[in-house]
C-alpha positions as protocol buffer text, in pm:
chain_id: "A"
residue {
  index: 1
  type: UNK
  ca { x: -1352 y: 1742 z: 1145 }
}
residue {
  index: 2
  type: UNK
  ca { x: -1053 y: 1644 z: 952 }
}
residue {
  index: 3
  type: UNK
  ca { x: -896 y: 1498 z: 1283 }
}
residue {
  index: 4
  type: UNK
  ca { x: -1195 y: 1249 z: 1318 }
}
residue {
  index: 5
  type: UNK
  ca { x: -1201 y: 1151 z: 1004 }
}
residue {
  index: 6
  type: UNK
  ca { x: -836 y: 1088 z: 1007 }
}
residue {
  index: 7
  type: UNK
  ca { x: -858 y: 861 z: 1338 }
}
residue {
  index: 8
  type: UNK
  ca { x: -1186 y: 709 z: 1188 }
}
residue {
  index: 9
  type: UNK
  ca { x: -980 y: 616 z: 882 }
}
residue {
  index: 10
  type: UNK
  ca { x: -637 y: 463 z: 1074 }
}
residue {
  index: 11
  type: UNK
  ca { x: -881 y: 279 z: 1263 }
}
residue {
  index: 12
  type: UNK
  ca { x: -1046 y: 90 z: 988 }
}
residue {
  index: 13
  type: UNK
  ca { x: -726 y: 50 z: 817 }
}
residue {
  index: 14
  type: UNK
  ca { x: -581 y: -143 z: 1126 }
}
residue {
  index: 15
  type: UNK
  ca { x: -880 y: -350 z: 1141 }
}
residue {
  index: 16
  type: UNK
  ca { x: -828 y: -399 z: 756 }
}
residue {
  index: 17
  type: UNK
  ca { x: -476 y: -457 z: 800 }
}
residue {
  index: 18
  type: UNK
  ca { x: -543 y: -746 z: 1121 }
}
residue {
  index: 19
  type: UNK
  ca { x: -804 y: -917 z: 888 }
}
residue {
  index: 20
  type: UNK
  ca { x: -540 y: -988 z: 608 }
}
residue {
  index: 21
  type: UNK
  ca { x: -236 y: -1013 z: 822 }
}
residue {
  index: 22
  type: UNK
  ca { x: -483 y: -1302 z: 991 }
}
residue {
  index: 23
  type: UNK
  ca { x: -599 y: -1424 z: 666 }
}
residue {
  index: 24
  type: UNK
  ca { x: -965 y: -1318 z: 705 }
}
residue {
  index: 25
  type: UNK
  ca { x: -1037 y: -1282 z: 311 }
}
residue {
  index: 26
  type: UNK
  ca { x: -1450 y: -1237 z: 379 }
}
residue {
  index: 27
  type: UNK
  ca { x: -1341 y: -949 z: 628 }
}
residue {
  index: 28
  type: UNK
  ca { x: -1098 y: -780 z: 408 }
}
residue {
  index: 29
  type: UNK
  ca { x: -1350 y: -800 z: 102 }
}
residue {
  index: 30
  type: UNK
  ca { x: -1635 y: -661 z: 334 }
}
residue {
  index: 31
  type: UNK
  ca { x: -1390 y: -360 z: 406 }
}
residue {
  index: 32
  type: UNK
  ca { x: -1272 y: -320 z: 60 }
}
residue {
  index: 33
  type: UNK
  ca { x: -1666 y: -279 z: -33 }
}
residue {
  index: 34
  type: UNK
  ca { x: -1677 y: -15 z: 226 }
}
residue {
  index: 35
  type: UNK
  ca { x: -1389 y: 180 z: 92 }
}
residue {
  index: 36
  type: UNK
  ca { x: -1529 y: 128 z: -222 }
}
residue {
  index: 37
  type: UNK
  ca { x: -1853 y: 347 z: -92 }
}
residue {
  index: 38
  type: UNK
  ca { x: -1622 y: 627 z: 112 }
}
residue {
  index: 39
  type: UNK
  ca { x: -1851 y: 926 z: 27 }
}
residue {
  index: 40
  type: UNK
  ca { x: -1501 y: 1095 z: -4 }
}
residue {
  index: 41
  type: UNK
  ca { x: -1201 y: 1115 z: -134 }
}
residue {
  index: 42
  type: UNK
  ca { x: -999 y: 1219 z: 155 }
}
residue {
  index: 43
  type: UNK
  ca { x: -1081 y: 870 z: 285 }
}
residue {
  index: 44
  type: UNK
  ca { x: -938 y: 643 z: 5 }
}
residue {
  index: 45
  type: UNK
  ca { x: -629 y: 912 z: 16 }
}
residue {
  index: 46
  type: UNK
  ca { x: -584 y: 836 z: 394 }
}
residue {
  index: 47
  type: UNK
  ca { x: -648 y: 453 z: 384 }
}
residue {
  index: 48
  type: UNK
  ca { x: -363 y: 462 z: 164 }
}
residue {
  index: 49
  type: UNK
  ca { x: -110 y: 665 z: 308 }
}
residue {
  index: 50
  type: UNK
  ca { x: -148 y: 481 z: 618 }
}
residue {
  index: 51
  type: UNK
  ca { x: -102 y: 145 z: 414 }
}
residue {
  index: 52
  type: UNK
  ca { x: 174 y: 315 z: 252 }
}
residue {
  index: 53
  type: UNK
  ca { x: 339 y: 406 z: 597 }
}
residue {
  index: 54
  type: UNK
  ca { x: 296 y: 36 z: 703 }
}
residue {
  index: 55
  type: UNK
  ca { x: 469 y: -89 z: 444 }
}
residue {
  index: 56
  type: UNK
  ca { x: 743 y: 137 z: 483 }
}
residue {
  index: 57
  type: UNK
  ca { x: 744 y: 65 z: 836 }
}
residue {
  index: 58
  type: UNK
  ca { x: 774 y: -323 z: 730 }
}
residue {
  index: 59
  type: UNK
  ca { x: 1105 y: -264 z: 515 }
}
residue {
  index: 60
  type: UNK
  ca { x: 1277 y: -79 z: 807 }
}
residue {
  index: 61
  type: UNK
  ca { x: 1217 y: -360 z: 1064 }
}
residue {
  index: 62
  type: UNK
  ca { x: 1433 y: -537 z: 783 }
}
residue {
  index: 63
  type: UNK
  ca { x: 1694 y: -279 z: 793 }
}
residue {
  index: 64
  type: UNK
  ca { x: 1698 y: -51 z: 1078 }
}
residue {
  index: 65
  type: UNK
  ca { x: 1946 y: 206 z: 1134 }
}
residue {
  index: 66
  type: UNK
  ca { x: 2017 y: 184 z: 784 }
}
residue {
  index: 67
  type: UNK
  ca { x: 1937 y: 612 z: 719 }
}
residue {
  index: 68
  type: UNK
  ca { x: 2137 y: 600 z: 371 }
}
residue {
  index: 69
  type: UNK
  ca { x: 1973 y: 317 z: 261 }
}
residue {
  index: 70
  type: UNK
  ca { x: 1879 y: 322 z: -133 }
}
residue {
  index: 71
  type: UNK
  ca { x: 1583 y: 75 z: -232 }
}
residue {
  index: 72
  type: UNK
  ca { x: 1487 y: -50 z: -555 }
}
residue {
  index: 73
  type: UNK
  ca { x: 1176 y: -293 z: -606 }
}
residue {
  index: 74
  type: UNK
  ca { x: 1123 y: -636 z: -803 }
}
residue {
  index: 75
  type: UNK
  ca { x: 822 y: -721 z: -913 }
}
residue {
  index: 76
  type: UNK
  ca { x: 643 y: -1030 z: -1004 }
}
residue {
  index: 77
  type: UNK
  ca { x: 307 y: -1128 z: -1145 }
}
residue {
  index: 78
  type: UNK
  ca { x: 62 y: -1442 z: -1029 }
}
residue {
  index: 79
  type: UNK
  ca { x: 299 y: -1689 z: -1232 }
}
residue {
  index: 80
  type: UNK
  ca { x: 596 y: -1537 z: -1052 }
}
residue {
  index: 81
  type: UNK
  ca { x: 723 y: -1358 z: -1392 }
}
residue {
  index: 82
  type: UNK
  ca { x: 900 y: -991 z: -1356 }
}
residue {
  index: 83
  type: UNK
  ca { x: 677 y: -746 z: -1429 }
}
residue {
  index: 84
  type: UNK
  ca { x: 836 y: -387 z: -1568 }
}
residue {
  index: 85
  type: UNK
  ca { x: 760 y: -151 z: -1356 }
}
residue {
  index: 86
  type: UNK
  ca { x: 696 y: 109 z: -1646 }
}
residue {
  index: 87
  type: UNK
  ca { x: 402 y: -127 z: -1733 }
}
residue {
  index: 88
  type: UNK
  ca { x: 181 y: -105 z: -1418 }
}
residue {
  index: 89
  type: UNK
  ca { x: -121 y: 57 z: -1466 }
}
residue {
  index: 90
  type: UNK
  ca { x: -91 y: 454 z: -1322 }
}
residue {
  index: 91
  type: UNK
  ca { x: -244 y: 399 z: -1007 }
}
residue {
  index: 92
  type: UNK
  ca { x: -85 y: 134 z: -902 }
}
residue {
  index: 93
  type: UNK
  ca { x: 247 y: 291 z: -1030 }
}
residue {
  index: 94
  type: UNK
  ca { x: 179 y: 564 z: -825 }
}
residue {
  index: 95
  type: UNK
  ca { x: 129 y: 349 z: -498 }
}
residue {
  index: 96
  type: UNK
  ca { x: 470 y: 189 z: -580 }
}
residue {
  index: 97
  type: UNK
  ca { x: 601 y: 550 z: -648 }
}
residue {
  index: 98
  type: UNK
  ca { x: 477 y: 637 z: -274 }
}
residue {
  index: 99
  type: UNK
  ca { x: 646 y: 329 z: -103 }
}
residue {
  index: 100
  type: UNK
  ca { x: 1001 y: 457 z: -268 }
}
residue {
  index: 101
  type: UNK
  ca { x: 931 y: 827 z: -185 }
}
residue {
  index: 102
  type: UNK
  ca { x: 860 y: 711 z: 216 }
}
residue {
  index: 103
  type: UNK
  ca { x: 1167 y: 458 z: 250 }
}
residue {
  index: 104
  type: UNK
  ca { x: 1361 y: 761 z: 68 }
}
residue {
  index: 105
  type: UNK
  ca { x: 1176 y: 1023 z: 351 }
}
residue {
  index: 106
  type: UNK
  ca { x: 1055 y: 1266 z: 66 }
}
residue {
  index: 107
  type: UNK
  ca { x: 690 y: 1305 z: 268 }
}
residue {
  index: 108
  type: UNK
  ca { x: 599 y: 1548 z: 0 }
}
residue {
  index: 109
  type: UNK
  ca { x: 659 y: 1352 z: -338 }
}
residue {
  index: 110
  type: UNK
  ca { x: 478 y: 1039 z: -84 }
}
residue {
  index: 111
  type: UNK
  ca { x: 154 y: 1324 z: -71 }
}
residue {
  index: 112
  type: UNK
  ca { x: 157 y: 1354 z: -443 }
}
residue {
  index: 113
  type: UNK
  ca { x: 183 y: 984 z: -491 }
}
residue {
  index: 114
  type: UNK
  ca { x: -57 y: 854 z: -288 }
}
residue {
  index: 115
  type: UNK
  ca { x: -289 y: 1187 z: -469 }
}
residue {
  index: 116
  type: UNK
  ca { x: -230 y: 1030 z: -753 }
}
residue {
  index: 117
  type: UNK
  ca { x: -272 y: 677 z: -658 }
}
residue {
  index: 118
  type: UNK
  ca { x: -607 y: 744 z: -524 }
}
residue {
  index: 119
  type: UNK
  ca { x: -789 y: 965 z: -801 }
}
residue {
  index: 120
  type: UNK
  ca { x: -927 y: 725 z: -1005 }
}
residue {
  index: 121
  type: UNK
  ca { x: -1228 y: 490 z: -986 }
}
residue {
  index: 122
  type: UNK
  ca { x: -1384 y: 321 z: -731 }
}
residue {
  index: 123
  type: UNK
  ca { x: -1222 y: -9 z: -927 }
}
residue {
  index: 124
  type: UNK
  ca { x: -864 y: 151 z: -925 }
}
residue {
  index: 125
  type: UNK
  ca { x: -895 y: 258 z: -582 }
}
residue {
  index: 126
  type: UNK
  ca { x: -990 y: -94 z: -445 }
}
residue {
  index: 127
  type: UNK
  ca { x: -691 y: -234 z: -639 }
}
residue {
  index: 128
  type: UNK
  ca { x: -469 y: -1 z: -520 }
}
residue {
  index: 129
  type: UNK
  ca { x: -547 y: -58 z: -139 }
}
residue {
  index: 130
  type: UNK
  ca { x: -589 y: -455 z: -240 }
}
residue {
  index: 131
  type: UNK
  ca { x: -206 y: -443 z: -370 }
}
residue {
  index: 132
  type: UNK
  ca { x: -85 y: -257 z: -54 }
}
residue {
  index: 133
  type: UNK
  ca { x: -247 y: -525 z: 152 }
}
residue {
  index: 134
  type: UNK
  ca { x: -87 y: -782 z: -71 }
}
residue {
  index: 135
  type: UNK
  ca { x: 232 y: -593 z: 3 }
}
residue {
  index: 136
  type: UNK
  ca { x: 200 y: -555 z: 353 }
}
residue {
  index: 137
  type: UNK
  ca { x: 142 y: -906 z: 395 }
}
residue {
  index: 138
  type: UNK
  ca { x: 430 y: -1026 z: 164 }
}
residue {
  index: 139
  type: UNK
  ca { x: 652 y: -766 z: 330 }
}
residue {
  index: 140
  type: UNK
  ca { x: 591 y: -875 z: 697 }
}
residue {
  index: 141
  type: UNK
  ca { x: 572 y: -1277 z: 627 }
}
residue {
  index: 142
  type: UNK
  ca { x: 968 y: -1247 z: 747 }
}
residue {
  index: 143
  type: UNK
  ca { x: 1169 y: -1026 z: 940 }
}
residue {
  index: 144
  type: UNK
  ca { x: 1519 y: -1114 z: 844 }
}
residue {
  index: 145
  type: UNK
  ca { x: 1673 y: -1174 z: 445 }
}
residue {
  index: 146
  type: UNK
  ca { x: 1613 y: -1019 z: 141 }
}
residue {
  index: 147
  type: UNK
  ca { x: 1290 y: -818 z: 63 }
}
residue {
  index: 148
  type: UNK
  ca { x: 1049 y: -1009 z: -156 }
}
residue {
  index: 149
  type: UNK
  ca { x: 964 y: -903 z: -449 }
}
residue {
  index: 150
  type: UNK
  ca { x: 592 y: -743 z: -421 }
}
residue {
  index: 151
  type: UNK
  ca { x: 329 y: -957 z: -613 }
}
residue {
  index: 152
  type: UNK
  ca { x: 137 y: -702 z: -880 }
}
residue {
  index: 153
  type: UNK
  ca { x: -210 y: -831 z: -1059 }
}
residue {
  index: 154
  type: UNK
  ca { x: -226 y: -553 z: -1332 }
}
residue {
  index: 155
  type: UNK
  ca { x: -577 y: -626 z: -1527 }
}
């Protein structure tokens, strides 16, 4: 059961991720809705580990080969200002806090992360996955360079 809903799950999450890496807002909102309805919370919890995982995968294409790599994260707000990390609301914190632990290959502090990134509401849930998706996206616009900073909307 857990196998099916896991494949269910990366399967919506690549259709998610095509719709905003084509810029399909309406399709991405539709999805988001869904999520937002997941009669479980193994399914927000898998959503994001997988978005997690993509953005991980993202940052590697960047630097591959590069085991011993150590990464740190900027982040900026709508008005391109630094936001302090310390100030992000838990959730999202915890998203950010999953990223590190997969480009650092700690899969178990990633587990707790992304547990704790996904507990909330329904309303803390959708941001989460929104600013993954927002990550994703900013994280794949180039393959070469410096990392961007990741764009963060705390309310």
């Amino acid at each position: 059961m857990t196998e099916n809903l896991n494949a269910d799950v990366r399967q919506f999450t690549a259709e998610l991720v095509a719709a905003a890496m084509a810029g399909a807002c309406d399709d991405v909102a539709d999805a988001l809705i869904i999520l937002g309805r997941a009669p479980s919370s193994r399914v927000p919890a898998v959503l994001v580990g997988e978005l997690v995982g993509r953005c991980a995968a993202a940052v590697r294409a960047r630097h591959p080969g590069d085991a011993d790599a150590i990464f740190t994260v900027a982040v900026e707000d709508d008005r391109e200002q630094p936001v302090e990390v310390e100030c992000l609301p838990p959730a999202l914190l915890a998203a950010l806090r999953a990223l590190l632990a997969d480009l650092g290959g700690d899969e178990e502090s990633r587990e707790i992360q992304v547990e704790l990134a996904t507990r909330g509401d329904v309303e803390e849930v959708v941001g989460v996955a929104t600013h993954l998706l927002v990550w994703l996206v900013e994280l794949s616009a180039t393959t070469t360079g410096t990392l961007p900073p990741l764009s963060c909307f705390p309310r």
